[in-house]
C-alpha positions as a Markdown table, in Angstrom:
| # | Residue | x | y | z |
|---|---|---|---|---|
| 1 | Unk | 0.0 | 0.0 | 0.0 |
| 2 | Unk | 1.0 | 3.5 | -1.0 |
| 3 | Unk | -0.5 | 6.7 | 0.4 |
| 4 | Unk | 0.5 | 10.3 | -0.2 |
| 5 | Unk | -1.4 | 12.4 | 3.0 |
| 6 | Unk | -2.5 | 15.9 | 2.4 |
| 7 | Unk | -0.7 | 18.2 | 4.2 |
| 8 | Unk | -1.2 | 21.3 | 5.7 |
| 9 | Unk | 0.7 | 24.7 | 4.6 |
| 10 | Unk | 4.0 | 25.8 | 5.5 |
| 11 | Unk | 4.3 | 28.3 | 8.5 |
| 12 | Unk | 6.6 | 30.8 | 6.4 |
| 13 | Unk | 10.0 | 30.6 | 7.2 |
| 14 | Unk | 12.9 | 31.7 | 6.0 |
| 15 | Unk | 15.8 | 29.9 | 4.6 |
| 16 | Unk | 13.8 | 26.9 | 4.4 |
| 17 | Unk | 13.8 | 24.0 | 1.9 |
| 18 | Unk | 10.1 | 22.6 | 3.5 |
| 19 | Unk | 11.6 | 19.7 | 5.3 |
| 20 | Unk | 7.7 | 19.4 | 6.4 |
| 21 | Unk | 8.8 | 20.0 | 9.9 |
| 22 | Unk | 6.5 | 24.0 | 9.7 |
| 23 | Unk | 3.8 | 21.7 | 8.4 |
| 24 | Unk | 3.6 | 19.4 | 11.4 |
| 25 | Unk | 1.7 | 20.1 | 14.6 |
| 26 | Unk | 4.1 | 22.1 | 16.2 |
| 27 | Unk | 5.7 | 24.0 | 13.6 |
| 28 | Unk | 8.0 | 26.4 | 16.0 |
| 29 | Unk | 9.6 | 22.8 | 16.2 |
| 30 | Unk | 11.8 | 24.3 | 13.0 |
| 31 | Unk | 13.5 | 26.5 | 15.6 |
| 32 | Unk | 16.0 | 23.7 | 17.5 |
| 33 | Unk | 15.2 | 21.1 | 13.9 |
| 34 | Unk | 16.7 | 23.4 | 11.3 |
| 35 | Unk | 20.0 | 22.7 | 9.5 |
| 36 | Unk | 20.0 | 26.4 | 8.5 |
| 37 | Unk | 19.2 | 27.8 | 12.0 |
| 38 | Unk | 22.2 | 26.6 | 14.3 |
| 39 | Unk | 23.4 | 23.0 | 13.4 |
| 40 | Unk | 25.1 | 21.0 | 15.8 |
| 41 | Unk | 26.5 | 18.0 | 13.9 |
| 42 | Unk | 28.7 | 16.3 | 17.2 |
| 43 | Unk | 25.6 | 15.9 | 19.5 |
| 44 | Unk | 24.0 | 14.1 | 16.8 |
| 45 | Unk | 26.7 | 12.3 | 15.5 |
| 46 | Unk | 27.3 | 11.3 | 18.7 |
| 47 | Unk | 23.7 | 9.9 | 19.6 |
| 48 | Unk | 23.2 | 8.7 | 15.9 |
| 49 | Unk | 26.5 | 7.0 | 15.3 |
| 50 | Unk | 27.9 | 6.8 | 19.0 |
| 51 | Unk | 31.0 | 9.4 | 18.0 |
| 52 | Unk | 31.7 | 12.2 | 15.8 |
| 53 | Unk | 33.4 | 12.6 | 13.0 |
| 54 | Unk | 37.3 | 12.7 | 12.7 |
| 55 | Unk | 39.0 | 15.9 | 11.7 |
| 56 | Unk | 41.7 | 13.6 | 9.8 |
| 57 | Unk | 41.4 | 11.4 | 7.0 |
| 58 | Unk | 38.7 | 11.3 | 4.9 |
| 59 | Unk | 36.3 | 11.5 | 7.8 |
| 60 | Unk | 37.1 | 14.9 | 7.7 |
| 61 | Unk | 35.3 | 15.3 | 4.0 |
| 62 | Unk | 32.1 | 12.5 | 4.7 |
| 63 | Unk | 31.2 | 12.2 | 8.1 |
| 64 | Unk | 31.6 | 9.1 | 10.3 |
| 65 | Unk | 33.0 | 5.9 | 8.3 |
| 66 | Unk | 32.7 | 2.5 | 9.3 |
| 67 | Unk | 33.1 | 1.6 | 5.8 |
| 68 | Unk | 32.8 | 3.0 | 2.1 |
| 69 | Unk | 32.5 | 1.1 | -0.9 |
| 70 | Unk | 31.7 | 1.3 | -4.8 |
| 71 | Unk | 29.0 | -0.6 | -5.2 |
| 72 | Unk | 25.6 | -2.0 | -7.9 |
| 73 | Unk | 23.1 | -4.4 | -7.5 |
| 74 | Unk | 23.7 | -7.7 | -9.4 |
| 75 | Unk | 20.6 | -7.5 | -11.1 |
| 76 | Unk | 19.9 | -3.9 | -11.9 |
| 77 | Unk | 16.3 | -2.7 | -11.7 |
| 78 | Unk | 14.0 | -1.4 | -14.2 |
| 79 | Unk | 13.3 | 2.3 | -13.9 |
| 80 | Unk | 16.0 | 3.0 | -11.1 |
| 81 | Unk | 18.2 | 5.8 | -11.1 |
| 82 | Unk | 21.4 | 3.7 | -11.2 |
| 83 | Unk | 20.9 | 0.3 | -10.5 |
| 84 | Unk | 18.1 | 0.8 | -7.7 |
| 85 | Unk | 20.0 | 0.2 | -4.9 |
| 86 | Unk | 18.5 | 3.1 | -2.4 |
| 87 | Unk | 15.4 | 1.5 | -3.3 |
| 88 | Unk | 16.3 | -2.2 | -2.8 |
| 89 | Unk | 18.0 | -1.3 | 0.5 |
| 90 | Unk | 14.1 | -0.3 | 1.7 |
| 91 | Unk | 12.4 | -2.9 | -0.4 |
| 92 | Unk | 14.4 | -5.4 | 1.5 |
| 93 | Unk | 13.4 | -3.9 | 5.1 |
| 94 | Unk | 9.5 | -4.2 | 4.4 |
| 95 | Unk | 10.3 | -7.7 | 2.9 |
| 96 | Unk | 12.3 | -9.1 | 6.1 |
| 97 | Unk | 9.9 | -6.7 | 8.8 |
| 98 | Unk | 12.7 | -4.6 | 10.0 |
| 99 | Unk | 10.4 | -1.7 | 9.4 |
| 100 | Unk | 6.6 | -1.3 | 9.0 |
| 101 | Unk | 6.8 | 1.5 | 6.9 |
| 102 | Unk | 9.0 | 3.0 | 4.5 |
| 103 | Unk | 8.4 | 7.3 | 4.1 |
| 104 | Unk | 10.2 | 8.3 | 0.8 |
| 105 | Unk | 9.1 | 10.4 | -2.2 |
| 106 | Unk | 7.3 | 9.0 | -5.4 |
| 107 | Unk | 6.1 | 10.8 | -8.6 |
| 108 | Unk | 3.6 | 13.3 | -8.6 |
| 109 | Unk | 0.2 | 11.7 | -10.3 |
| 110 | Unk | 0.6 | 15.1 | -12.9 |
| 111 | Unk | 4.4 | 15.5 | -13.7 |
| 112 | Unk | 6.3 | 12.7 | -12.5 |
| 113 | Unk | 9.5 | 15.1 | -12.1 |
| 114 | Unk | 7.4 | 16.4 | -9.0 |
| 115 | Unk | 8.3 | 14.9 | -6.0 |
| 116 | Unk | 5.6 | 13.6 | -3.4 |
| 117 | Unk | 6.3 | 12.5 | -0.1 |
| 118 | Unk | 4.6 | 8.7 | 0.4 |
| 119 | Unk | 4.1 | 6.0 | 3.1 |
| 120 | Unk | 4.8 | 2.9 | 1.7 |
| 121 | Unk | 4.2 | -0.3 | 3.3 |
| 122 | Unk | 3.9 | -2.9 | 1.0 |
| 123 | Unk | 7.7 | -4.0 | -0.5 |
| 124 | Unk | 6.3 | -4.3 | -4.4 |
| 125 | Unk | 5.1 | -0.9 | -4.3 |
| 126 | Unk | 8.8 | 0.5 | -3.6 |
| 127 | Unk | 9.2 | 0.4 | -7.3 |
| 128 | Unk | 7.0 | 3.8 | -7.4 |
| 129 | Unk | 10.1 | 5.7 | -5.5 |
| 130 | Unk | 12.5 | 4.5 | -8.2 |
| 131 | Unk | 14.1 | 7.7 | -10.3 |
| 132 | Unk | 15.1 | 11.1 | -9.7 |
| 133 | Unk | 12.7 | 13.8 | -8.6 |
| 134 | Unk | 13.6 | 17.5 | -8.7 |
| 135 | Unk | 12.0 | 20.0 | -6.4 |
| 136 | Unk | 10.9 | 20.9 | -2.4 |
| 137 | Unk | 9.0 | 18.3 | -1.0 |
| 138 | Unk | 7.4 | 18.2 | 2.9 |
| 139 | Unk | 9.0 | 14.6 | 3.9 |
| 140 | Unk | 9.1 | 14.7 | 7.4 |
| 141 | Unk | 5.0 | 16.2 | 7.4 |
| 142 | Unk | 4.5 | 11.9 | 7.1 |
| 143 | Unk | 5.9 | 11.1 | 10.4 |
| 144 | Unk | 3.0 | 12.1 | 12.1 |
| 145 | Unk | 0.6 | 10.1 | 9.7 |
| 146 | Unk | 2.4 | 7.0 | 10.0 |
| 147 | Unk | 2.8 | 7.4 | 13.5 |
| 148 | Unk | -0.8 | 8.1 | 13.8 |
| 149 | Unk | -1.6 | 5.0 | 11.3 |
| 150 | Unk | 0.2 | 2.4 | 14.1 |
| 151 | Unk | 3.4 | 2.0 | 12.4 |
| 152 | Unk | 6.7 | 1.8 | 14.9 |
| 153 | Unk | 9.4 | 0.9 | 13.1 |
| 154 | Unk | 9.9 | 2.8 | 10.1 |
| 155 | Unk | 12.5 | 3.7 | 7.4 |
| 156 | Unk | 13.0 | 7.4 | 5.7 |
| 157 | Unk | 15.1 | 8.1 | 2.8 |
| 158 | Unk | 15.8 | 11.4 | 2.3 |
| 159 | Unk | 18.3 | 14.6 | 1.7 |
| 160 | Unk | 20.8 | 16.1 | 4.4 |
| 161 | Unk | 19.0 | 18.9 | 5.0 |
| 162 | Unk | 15.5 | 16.2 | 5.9 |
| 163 | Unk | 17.9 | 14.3 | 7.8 |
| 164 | Unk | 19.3 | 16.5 | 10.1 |
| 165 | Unk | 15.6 | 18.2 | 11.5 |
| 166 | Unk | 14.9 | 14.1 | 11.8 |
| 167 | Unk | 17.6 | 13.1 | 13.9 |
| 168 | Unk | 17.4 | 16.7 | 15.9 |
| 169 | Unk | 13.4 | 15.5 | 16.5 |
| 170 | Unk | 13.8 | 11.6 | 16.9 |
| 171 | Unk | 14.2 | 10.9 | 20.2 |
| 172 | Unk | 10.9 | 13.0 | 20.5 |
| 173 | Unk | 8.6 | 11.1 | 17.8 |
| 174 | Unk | 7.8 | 8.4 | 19.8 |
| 175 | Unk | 8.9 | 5.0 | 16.9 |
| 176 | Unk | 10.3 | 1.8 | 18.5 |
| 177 | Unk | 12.8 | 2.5 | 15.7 |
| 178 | Unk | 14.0 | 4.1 | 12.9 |
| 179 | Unk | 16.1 | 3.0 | 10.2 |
| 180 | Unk | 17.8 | 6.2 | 7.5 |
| 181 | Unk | 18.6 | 5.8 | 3.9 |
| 182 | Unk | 20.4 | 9.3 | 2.9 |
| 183 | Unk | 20.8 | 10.1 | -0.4 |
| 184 | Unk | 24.0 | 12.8 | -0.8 |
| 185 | Unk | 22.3 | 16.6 | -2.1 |
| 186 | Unk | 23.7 | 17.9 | -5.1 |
| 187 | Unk | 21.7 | 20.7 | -5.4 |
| 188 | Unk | 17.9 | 21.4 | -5.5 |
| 189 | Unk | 15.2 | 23.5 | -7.2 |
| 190 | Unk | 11.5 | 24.0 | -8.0 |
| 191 | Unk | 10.2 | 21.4 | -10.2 |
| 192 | Unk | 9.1 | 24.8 | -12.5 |
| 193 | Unk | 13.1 | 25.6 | -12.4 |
| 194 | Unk | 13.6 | 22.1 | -13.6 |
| 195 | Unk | 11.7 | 22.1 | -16.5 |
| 196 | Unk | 13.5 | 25.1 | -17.6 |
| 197 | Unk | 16.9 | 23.9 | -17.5 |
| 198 | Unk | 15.6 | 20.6 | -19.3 |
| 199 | Unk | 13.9 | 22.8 | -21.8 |
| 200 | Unk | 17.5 | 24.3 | -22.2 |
| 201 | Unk | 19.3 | 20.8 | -22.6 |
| 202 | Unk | 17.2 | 19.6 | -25.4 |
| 203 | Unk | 14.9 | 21.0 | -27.8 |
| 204 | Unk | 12.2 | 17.7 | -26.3 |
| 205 | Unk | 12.0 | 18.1 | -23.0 |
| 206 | Unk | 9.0 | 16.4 | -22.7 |
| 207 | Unk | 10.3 | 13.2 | -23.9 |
| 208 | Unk | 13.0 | 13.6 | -21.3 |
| 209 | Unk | 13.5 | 10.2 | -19.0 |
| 210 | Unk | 16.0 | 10.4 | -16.7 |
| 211 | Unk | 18.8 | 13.0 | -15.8 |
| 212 | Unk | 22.0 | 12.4 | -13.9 |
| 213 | Unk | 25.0 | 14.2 | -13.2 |
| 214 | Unk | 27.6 | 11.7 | -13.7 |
| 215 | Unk | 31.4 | 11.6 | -12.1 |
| 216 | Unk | 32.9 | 11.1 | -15.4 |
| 217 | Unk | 31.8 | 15.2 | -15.9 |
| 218 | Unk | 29.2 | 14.6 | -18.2 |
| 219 | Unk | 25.3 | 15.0 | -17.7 |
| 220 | Unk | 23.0 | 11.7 | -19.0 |
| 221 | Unk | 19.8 | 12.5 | -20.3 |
| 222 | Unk | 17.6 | 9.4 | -21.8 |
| 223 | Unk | 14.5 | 9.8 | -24.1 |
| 224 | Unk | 11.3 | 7.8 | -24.3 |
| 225 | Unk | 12.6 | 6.3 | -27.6 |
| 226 | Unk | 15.4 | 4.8 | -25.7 |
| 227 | Unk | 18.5 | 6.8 | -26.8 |
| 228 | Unk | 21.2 | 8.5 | -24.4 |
| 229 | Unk | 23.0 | 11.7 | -24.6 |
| 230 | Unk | 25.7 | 12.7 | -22.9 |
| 231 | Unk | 26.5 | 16.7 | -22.3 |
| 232 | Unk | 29.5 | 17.7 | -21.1 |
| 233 | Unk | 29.5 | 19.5 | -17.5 |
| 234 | Unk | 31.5 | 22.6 | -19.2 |
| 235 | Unk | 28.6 | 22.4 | -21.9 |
| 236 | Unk | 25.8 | 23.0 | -19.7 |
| 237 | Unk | 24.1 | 26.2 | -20.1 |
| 238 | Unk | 24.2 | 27.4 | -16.3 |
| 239 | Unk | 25.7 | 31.0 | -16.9 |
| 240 | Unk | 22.5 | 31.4 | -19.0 |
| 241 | Unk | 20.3 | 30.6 | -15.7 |
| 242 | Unk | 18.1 | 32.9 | -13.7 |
| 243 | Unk | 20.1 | 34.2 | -10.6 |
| 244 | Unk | 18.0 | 32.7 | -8.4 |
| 245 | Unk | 17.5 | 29.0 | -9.7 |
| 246 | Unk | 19.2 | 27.9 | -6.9 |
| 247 | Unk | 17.8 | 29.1 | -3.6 |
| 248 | Unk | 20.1 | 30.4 | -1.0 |
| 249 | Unk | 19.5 | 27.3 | 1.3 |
| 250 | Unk | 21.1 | 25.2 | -2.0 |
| 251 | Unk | 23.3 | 27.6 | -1.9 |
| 252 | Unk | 24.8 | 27.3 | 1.8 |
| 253 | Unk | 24.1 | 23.9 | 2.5 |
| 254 | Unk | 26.4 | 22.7 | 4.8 |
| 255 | Unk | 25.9 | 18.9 | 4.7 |
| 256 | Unk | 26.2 | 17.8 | 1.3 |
| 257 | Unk | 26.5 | 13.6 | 2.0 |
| 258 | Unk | 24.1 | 13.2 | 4.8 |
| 259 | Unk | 26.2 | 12.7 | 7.5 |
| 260 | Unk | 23.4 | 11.8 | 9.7 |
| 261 | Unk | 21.9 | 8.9 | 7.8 |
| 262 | Unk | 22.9 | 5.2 | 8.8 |
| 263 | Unk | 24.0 | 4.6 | 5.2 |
| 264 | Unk | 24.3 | 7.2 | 2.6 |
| 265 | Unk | 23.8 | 5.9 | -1.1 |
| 266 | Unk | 25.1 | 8.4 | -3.7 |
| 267 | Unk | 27.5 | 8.8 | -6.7 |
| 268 | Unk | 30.5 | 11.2 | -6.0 |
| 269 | Unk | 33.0 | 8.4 | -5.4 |
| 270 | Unk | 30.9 | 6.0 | -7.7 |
| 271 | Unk | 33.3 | 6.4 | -10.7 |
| 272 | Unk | 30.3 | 4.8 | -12.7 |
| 273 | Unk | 28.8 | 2.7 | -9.6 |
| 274 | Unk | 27.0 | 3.6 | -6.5 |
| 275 | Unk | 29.2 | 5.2 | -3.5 |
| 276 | Unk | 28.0 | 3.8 | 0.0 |
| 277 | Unk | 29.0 | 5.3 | 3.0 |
| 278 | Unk | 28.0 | 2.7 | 6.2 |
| 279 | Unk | 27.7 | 4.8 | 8.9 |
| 280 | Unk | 27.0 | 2.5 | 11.8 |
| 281 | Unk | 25.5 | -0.8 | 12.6 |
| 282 | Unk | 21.9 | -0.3 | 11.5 |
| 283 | Unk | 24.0 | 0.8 | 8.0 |
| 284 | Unk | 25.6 | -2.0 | 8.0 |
| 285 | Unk | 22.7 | -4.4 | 8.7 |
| 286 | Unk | 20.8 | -2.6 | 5.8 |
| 287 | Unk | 23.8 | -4.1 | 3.7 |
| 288 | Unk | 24.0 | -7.1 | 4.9 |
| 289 | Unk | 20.4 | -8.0 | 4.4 |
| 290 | Unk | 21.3 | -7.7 | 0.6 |
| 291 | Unk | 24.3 | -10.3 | 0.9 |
| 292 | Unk | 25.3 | -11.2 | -2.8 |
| 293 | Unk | 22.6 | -9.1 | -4.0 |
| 294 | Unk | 24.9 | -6.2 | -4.6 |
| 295 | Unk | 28.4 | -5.9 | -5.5 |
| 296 | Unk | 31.3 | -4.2 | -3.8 |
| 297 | Unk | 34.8 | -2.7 | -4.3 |
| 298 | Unk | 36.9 | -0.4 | -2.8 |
| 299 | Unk | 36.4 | 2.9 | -4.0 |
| 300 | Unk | 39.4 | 4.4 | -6.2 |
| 301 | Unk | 40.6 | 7.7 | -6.1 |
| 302 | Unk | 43.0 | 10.0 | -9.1 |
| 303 | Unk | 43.9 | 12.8 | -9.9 |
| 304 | Unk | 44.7 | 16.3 | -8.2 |
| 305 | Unk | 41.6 | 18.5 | -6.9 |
| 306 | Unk | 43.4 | 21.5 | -6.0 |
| 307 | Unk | 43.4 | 23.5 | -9.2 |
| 308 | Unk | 39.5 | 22.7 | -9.8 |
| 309 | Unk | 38.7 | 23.9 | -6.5 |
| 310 | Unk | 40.5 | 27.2 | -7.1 |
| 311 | Unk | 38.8 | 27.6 | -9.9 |
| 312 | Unk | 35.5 | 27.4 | -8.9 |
| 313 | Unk | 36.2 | 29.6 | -5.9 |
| 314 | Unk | 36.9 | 32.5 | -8.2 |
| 315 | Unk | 33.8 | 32.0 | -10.2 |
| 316 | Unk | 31.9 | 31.7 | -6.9 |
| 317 | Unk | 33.3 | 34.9 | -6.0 |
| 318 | Unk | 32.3 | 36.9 | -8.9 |
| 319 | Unk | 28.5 | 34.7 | -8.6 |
| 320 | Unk | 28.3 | 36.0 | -5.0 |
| 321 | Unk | 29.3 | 39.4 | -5.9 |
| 322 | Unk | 26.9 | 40.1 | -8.4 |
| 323 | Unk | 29.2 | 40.0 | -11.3 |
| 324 | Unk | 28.4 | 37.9 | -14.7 |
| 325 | Unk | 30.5 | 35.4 | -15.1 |
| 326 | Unk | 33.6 | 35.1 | -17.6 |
| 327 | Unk | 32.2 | 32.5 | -19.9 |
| 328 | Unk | 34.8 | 30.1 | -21.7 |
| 329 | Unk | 34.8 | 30.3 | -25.4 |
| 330 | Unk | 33.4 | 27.2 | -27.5 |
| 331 | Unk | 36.3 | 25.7 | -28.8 |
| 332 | Unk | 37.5 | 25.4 | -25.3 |
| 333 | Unk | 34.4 | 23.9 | -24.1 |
| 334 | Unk | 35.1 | 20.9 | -26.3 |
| 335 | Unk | 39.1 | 20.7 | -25.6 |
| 336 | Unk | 37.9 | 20.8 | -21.6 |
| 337 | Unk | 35.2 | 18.2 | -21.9 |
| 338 | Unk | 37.4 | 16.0 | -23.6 |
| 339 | Unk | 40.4 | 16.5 | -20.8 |
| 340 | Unk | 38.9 | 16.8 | -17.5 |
| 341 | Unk | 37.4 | 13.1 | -17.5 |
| 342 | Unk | 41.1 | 11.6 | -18.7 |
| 343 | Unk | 42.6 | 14.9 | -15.9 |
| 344 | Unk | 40.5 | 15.8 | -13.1 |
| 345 | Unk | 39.8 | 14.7 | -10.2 |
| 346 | Unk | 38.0 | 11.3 | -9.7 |
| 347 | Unk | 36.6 | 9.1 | -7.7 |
| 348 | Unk | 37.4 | 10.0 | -4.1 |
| 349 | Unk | 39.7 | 13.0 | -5.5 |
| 350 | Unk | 36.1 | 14.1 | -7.3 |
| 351 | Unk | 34.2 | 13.8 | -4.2 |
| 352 | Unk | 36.6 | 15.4 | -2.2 |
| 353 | Unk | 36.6 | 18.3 | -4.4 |
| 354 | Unk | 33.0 | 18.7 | -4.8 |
| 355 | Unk | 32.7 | 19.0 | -0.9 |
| 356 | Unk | 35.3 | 21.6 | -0.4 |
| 357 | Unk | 33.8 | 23.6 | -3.5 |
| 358 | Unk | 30.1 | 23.3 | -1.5 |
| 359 | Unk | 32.1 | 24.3 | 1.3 |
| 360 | Unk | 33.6 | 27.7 | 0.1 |
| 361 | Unk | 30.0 | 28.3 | -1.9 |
| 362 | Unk | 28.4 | 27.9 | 1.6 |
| 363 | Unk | 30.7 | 31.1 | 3.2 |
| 364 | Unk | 31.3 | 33.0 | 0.2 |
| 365 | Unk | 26.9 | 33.5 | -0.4 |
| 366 | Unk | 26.7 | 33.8 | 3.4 |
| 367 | Unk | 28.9 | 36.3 | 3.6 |
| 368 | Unk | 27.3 | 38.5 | 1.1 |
| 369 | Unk | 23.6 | 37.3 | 1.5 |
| 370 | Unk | 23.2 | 36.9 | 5.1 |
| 371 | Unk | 26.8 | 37.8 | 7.0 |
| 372 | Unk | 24.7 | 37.7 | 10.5 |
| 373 | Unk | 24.1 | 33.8 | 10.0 |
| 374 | Unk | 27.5 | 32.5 | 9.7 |
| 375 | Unk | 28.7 | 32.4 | 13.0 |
| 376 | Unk | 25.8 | 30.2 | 14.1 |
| 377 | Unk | 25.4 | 28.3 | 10.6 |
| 378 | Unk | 27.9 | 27.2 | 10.0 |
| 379 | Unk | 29.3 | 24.3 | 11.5 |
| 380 | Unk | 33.3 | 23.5 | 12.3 |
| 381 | Unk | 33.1 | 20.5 | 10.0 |
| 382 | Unk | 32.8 | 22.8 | 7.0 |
| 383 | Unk | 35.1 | 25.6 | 8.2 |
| 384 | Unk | 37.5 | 22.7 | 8.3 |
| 385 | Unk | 37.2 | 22.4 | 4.5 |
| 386 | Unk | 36.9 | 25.9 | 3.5 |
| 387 | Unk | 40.3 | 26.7 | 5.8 |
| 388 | Unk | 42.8 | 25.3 | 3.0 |
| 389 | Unk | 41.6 | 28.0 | 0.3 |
| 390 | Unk | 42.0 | 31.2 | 3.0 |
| 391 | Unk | 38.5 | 30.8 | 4.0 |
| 392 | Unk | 38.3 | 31.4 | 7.9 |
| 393 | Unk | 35.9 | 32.7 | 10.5 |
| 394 | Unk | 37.4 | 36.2 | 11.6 |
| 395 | Unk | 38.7 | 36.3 | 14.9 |
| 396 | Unk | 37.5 | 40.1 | 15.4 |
| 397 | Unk | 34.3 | 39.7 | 14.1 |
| 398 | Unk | 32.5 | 36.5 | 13.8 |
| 399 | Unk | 29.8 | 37.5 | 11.3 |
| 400 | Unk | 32.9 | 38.2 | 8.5 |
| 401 | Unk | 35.3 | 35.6 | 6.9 |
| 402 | Unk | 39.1 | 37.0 | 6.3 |
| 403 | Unk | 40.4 | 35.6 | 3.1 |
| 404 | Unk | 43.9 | 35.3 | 2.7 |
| 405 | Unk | 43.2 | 33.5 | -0.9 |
């Protein structure tokens, strides 16, 4: 069984992605819930994952580690993403009765790019979550439904920023157990601000699949003939986007691979497969209900990040300050796109890169945008990051950043 509650509307908040915490019953519960209010990532690591996060290693870019692997189902499934293995990780929790319910997002009934938040509790009906959705959806605005409907043991997949107000509200909710899928954010939108950029990549939007941003640095789109294209990342037209098709809370996230979840499924690291980081033991029984259902190697990692980073500092820079971008001319377009996948950065290199890049985009917009915020918003982990590429919190004034770039 499937079902997709009404919900009420958002209290208005701002800096909000609509989590579906303002649509609950107490919706002043966003004050000590919110990732963009005043995070506080090692109390929760430390009741989630029973420590916090190393400042050394790779821990330092991902969270708590137990383990991290590139990894694809055997068989892969019709209509996933990759292979479907965010959704077979939950399928297998309703088959086995780990969980009674599983709260994730399927297809709106009128554009199926729209995400709707669902309770699903029967294991063949997990196949409706399969695919990518683009746009704000109220998740968490289930927990009281499915709560209310009996259910005690439930599983949630869902973004950083859907995690984090969980985890800061779970020990409050009142479930025998939870188990969390988290999938890493790469950036949201509006579904409306979706079809735009689609209608930008192709002259067919319509006809328009599937969409993924690949580690090899190209985009996949897929058609309802059946063919593929692949667009390079320095081929994508985002200079000709409006300013704001990425909200500020996209903007400044400051948890980009769901450091809270008990296993985060993504593709950063993937280099073509699945990345898995198992963050605990319920992670790790969530993979080891699969056993030879899914297949694993060690991740691999190449290439230097450094110089990509810089790069997209100075571009965030001029973004932040109002200023239009330098666009590269076309024939360097197609020299780029053909080196950076044989070049750049990849596999762990790659996802290292893209977290210190969200890390510097996170100060640079506050600090024009909403300088009063930073102190409290953002959290040590990222600082860390940031810190290489002269990004620091000021010591005379903590609403500023000193940049010794």
């Amino acid at each position: 069984m499937t079902t997709t509650p009404d919900f009420r509307d958002p209290a208005p908040r701002g800096l909000c992605t609509d989590c579906g915490v303002s649509r609950m019953a107490d919706p002043t519960a966003c004050g000590k819930a919110c990732q963009f209010i005043k995070p506080d990532y090692p109390t929760l690591e430390s009741r989630v994952h029973g420590r916090t996060a190393g400042t050394g290693g790779d821990e330092r870019f991902f969270g708590v580690t137990g383990a991290m692997y590139r990894a694809a189902l055997a068989q892969p499934r019709e209509g996933a993403q990759w292979t479907g293995l965010t959704t077979r990780l939950a399928e297998r929790l309703l088959e086995t009765g780990a969980v009674d319910a599983v709260l994730t997002m399927v297809p709106d009934a009128t554009d199926r790019w729209r995400p709707r938040p669902a309770i699903i509790t029967d294991s063949a009906n997990m196949a409706e979550a399969r695919g990518m959705r683009m746009g704000y959806a109220p998740l968490l605005a289930l927990l009281e439904p499915a709560r209310d409907a009996g259910h005690r043991r439930i599983a949630v997949i869902g973004i950083p920023c859907q995690i984090y107000a969980l985890r800061a509200l779970e020990t409050q909710l009142g479930f025998d157990r939870i188990y969390v899928i988290g999938t890493p954010c790469s950036d949201n939108t509006t579904t409306e601000n979706f079809h735009g950029f689609l209608a930008r990549l192709t002259d067919a939007p319509d006809t328009v699949t599937y969409l993924e941003f690949r580690a090899d640095y190209h985009v996949e789109l897929r058609f309802t003939d059946g063919t593929k294209r692949l667009i390079p990342f320095l081929k994508l037209p985002i200079s000709d986007l409006p300013r704001n098709f990425f909200p500020l809370t996209c903007r400044t996230c400051v948890d980009y691979t769901n450091r809270l979840a008990d296993i985060t499924v993504g593709y950063m690291a993937g280099e073509g497969d699945q990345w898995l980081i198992v963050r605990n033991s319920r992670g790790q029984e969530m993979l080891d209900s699969l056993a030879k259902e899914v297949r694993l190697a060690a991740p691999g990692s190449s290439g230097k990040r450094a110089g990509a980073v810089k790069g997209f500092i100075a571009n965030t820079r001029l973004a932040a300050g109002g200023l239009p971008l330098r666009r590269m001319p076309d024939f360097m377009r197609g020299i780029m796109g053909w080196l950076m996948p044989r070049i750049g950065p990849r596999g762990l290199e790659f996802a290292r890169a893209r977290l210190e890049m969200k890390a510097a985009e996170t100060v640079l917009h506050l600090q024009r945008e909403e300088p009063a915020k930073i102190k409290n918003m953002v959290p040590d982990h990222v600082w860390n990051l940031a810190a290489p590429y002269g990004l620091l919190p000021s010591t005379n004034d903590a609403n500023t950043v000193k940049d010794f770039s």
